[in-house]
N, C-alpha and C positions, 0 to 999 in steps of 0.2 A: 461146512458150516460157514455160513457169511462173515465177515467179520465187521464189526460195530463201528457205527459213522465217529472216525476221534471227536473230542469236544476241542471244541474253539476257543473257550471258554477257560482263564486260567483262575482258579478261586483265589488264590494268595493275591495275585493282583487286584481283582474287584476288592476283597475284602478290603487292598491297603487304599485302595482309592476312594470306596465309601468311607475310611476312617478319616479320608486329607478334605471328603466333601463335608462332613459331620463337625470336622474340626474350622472348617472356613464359615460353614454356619454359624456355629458357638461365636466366632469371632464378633460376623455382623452386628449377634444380637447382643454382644457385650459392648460394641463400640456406636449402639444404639443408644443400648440405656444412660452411656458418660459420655455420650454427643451432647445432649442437652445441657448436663452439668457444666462440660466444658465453656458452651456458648454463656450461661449462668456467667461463669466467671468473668468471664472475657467483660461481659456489660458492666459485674462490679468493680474493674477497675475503668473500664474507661469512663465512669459517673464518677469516680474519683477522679480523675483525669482533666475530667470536663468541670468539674466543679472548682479544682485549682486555677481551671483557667482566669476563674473568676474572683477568686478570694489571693491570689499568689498576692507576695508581700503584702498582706494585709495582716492585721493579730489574729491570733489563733489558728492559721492558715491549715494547720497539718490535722487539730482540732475538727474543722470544717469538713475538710478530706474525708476522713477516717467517718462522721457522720454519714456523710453523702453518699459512701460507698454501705453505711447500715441501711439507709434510706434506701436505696435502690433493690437493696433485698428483701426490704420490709414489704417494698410494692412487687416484686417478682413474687411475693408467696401470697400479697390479697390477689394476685391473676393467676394464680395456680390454683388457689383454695374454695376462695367468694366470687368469682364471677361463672360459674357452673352454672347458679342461680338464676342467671339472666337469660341463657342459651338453652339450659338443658331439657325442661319445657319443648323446647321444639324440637330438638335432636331428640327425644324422646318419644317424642310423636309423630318423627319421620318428615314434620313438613321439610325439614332440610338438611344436608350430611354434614356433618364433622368439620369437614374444611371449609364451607361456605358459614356454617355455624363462629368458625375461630375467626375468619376474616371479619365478619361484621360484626362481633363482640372488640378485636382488637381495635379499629376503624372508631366505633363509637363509644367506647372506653377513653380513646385517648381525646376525643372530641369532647366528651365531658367531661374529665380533668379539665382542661388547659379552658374549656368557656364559663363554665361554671361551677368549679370544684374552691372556689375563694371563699365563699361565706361561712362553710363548715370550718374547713382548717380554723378560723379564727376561734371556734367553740372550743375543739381539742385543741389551741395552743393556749388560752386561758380560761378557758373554765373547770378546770378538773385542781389545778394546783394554786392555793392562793398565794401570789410573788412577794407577796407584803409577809409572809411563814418563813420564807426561801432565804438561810445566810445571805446569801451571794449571786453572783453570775454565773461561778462557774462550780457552784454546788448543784445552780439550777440547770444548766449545759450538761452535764454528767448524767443529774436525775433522765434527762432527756432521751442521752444515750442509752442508758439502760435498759429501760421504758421500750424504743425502738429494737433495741435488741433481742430482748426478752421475747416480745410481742411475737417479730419475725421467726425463732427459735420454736417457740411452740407450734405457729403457724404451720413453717415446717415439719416437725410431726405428727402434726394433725393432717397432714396430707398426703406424708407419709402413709399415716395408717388407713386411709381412706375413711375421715371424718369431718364433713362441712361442715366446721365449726365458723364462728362468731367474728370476723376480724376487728368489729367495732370493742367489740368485748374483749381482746386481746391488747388492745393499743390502751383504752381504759382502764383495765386490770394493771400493763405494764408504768403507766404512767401515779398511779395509785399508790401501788406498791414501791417504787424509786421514791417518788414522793416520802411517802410515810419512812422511808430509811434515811433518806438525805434530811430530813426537817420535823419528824413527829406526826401525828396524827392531826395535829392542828394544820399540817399546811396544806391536807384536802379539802376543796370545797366540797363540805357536804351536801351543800345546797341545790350544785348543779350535780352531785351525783345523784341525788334522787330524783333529778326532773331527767336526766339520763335513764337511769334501772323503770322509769316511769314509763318511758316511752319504749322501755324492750319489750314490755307487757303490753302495754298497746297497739305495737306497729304490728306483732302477728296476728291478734284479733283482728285489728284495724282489715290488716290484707285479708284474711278468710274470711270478711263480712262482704267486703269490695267484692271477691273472685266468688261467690256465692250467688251476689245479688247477679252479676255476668253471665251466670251459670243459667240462673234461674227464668235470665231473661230469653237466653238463646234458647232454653226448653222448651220455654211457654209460647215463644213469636217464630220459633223455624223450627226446630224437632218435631216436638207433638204437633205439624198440621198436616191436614190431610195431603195440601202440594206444597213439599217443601224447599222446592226450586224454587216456586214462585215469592216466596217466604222468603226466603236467604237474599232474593232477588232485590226485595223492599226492605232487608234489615242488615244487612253485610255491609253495603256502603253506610248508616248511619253508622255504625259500628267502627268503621276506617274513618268515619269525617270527626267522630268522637275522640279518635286515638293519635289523629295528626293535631290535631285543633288544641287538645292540651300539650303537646308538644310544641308545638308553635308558641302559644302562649307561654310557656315556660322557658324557650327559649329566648322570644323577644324581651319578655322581663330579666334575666341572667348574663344574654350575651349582650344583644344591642343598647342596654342599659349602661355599659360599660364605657359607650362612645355617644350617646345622647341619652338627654334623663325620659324613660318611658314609664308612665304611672300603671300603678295594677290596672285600672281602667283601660287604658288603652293596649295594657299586652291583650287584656281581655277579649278589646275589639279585633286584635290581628288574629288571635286564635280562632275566632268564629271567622273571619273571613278565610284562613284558611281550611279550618273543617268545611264552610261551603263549599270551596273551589276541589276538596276531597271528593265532598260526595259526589258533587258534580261528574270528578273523572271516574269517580266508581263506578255511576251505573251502568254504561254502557261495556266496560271491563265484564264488571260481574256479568252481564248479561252474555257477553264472549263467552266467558267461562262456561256459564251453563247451558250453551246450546249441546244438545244430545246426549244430557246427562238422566239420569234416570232418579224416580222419582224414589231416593232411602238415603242413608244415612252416609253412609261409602260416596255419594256423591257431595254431599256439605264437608264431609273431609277437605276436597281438592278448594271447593269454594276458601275456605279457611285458612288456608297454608298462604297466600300472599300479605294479608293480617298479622299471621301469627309472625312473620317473618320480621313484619315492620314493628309488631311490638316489644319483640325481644330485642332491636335495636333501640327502642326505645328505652328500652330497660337497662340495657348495657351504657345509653350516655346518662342516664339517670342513676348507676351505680356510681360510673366514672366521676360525678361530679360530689355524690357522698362521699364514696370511699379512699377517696384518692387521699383526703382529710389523713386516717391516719398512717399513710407514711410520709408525707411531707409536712402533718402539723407538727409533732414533735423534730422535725429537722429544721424548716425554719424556726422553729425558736431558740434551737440550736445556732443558730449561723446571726440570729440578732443577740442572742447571749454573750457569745462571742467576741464580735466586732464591736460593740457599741460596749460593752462590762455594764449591762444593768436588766433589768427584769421587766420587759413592758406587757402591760394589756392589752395593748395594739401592738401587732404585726405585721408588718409587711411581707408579702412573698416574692421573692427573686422569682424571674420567671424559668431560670435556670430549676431551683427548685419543684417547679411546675412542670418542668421538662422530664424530669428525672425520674420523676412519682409515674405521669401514664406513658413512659415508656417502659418503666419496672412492670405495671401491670398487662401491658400488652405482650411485651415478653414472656413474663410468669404465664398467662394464658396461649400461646401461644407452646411452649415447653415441655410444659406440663398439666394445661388443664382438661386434655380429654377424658380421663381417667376421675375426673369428681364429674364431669360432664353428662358422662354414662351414669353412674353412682345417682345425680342427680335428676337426672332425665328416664332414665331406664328400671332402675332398681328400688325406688321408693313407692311408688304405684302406676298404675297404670295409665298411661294418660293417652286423648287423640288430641287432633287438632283443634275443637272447639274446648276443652277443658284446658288444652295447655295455654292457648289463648288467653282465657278468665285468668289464669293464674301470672301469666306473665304481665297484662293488661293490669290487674289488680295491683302487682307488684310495682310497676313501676309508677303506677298514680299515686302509691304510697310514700316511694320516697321522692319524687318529685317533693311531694309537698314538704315531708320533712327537709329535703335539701332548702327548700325555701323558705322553713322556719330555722334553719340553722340546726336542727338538732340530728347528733348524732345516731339516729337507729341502726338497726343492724339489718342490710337486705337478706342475709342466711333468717333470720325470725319472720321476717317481713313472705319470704318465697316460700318459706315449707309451713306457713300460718294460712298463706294462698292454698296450700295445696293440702289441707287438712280439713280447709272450707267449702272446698270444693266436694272432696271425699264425703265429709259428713254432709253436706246437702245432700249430693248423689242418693244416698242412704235413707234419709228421711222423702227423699222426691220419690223415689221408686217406691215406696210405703203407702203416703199421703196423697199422692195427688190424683187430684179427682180426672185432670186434662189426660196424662198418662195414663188411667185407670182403663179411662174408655175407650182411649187410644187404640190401647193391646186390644182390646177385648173387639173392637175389628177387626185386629187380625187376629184370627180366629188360630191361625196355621203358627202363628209366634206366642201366642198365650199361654199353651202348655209347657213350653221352652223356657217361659218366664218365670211361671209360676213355680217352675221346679226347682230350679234354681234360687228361688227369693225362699226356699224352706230348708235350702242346706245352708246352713251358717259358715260353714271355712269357706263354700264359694262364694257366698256374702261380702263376707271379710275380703276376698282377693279381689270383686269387681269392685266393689265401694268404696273401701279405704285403703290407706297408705298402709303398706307395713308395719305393724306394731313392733318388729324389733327394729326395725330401721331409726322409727320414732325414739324408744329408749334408747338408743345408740345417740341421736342427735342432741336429746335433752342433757345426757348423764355428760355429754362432751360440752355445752352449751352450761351444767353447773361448773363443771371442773377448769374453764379458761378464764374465768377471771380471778380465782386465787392461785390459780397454777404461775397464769402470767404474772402477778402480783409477789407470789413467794421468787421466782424467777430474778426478779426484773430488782429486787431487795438484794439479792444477794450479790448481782453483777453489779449493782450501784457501791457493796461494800469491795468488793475485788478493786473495779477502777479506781476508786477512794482511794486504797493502802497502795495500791501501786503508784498512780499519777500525784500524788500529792505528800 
């Protein structure tokens, strides 16, 4: 009888060496997930670090500190939280990945803080609290804190939990509620919180009407036609000369205002001269693009993804310059409460303070914002590149504008109001229209495909609209952050009270 080949092979040893590979793994991915945190910390002291540079031997110095270090977290959680909203559109629709996504959200996040993130801040440092209600300096310095703190606390959890919530609604709520603790119900202006809660209501309409009308147009002038290379050909660059040309103009009115006086008029005129020189380089671009594409819909994809890319940066220095508001509006008013002992309606911003906000939010995104990215991009509905476009496109001409009327909106209302406009057009377009109608019904081979599908309702539901839990999920989180942050932000303003005083 032969005898059997020995094994090579010792089981006690694999087994203890799969256990020392399994255990090196665990390691990675624990010192993955408190990598981040770690780096987190590391920024909030040296914004406290950096901010003494600035305030040492001055009053309140340690005051200022202890601020600047809330401050800097307040903007690490609106770039982990609210800037999903600007990117996730595209990361959603594939026109571009994750990392290229976080760079050019980071990049023009910080470019709109520091160019024009000045007008809002002055909203949220006095119009929510009337100074003339507020004992003091440093009753109103403390509300501040709180306010700041609270805000950033919930933010935190709500990111935690993986819920795009509200951050304009968070800083509001927190500033509200310290408010009404530090000084009664009288020291809120009511006045501008209604023209505030006015415009939450309207900035998501506002976007789903905008990202509808986009929607509608790219249906009617490139989709439904018969060649629609050649279509995309004559309507992609107006489209990009559209999308630079108010950037331009918003830019030249915000930045170079700053260093000579330019009238709405004349940003007007730089903007069209830039969207001409847009379309200009468009057409022959586009026309690159589409040689030897074929004549469907998977070709207007690829047309679309160099749009979609530039309007989510657009979006993101359009965020940068609202949102940056609230975590550096309640810090400078901090850091003038402070140094000066009085309560003004004018504010000035250190630019240090300006520092510290979009670099908190480039960080925060940068951390930990892939994770609402996806959420936001992926998981709400379905989007390509022509719909994530309307929605980003929409979004950011929306708060553009409120950036330039001062008013705080909220871009989380403003981006999932885009993308609910979108949905429900989709819904009513595939029903109503007569252009689509006839469309199909040439092709003869896709008609039945359609038809069948447009008579099951869940698949209804899953190609046309968003999510309906996602929706309750967003709304019931979107009731719950301004009294959560509100009740919050009361009760750290009474903690700080009995202890610092």
């Amino acid at each position: 009888m032969a005898k059997s080949t020995p094994k090579l092979v010792k089981p006690t040893l694999d087994k203890d060496l799969d256990k020392i590979s399994f255990v090196e793994e665990a390691a990675q991915h624990v010192s993955r997930t408190y990598a981040p945190l770690g780096i987190g910390l590391i920024f909030l002291i040296l914004a406290g670090l950096f901010s003494g540079l600035y305030v040492m031997n001055q009053p309140g110095a340690i005051m200022v500190v202890a601020a600047a270090a809330i401050g800097a977290y307040m903007a690490m959680n609106i770039g982990a939280n609210d800037v999903a909203n600007n990117v996730g559109p595209a990361v959603g629709s594939r026109a571009m990945t994750m990392i290229t996504a976080l760079i050019i959200a980071a990049v023009f996040e910080t470019a709109g803080a520091m160019i024009a993130g000045g007008d809002v801040v002055s909203t949220i440092s006095k119009g929510i609290l009337d100074p003339a209600q507020v004992p003091d300096a440093d009753v109103f310095a403390f509300a501040m804190m709180a306010a700041l703190l609270s805000s950033a606390l919930w933010l935190n959890l709500a990111t935690w939990i993986g819920a795009p919530v509200s951050t304009t609604h968070s800083v509001v709520g927190g500033v509200m509620g310290a408010g009404i603790a530090a000084a009664g119900f009288a020291a809120v202006n009511w006045g501008s919180m209604a023209g505030i809660a006015a415009s939450w209501i309207i900035s998501p309409l506002l976007g789903g009407v905008i990202a509808a009308m986009f929607l509608a147009f790219i249906k009617e002038f490139i989709i439904y036609r018969h060649d629609k290379i050649a279509a995309a050909k004559r309507w992609v660059p107006v489209l990009n000369a559209l999308m630079l040309g108010a950037f331009a103009a918003y830019l030249a009115l915000k930045g170079l205002n700053r260093l000579i006086s330019i009238s709405l008029g004349t940003a007007l005129l730089i903007g069209l001269a830039i969207g001409a020189l847009t379309w200009l380089a468009s057409v022959p671009l586009i026309r690159r693009q589409a040689i030897g594409l074929e004549n469907r819909n998977q070709s207007l994809r690829k047309l679309f993804r160099l749009p979609l890319i530039m309007s989510a940066a657009l979006l993101s220095f359009a965020h940068g310059a609202n949102d940056v508001a609230n975590a550096i509006g309640p810090l400078s008013a901090i850091v003038h409460a402070v140094q000066a002992h009085e309560i003004s309606a004018e504010v000035t911003i250190p630019i240090w303070v300006m520092v510290i906000g979009a670099g908190g939010i480039s960080l925060g995104l940068l951390l930990f914002g892939p994770r609402m990215i996806r959420l936001v991009g992926e998981q709400i509905t379905k989007l390509n590149p022509m719909r994530a476009f309307c929605v980003a496109l929409s979004a950011a001409v929306t708060v553009i504008v409120a950036s330039w009327l001062g008013l705080p909106v909220s871009s989380t209302h403003i981006a999932v109001g885009a993308v609910f406009g979108v949905g429900f057009f989709r819904e009513w377009y595939t029903r109503k229209s007569k252009r689509r109608i006839d469309y199909m019904r040439m092709k003869a081979d896709f008609w039945e495909i359609e038809d069948t599908r447009e008579r099951n309702p869940d698949e209804l539901r899953r190609r046309y609209l968003v999510r309906r839990s996602h929706f309750m999920t967003i709304v019931a989180a979107w009731i719950i952050t301004v009294p959560a942050a509100a009740g919050l932000a009361a009760v750290l303003y009474w903690i700080m009270f009995q202890l610092f005083q």
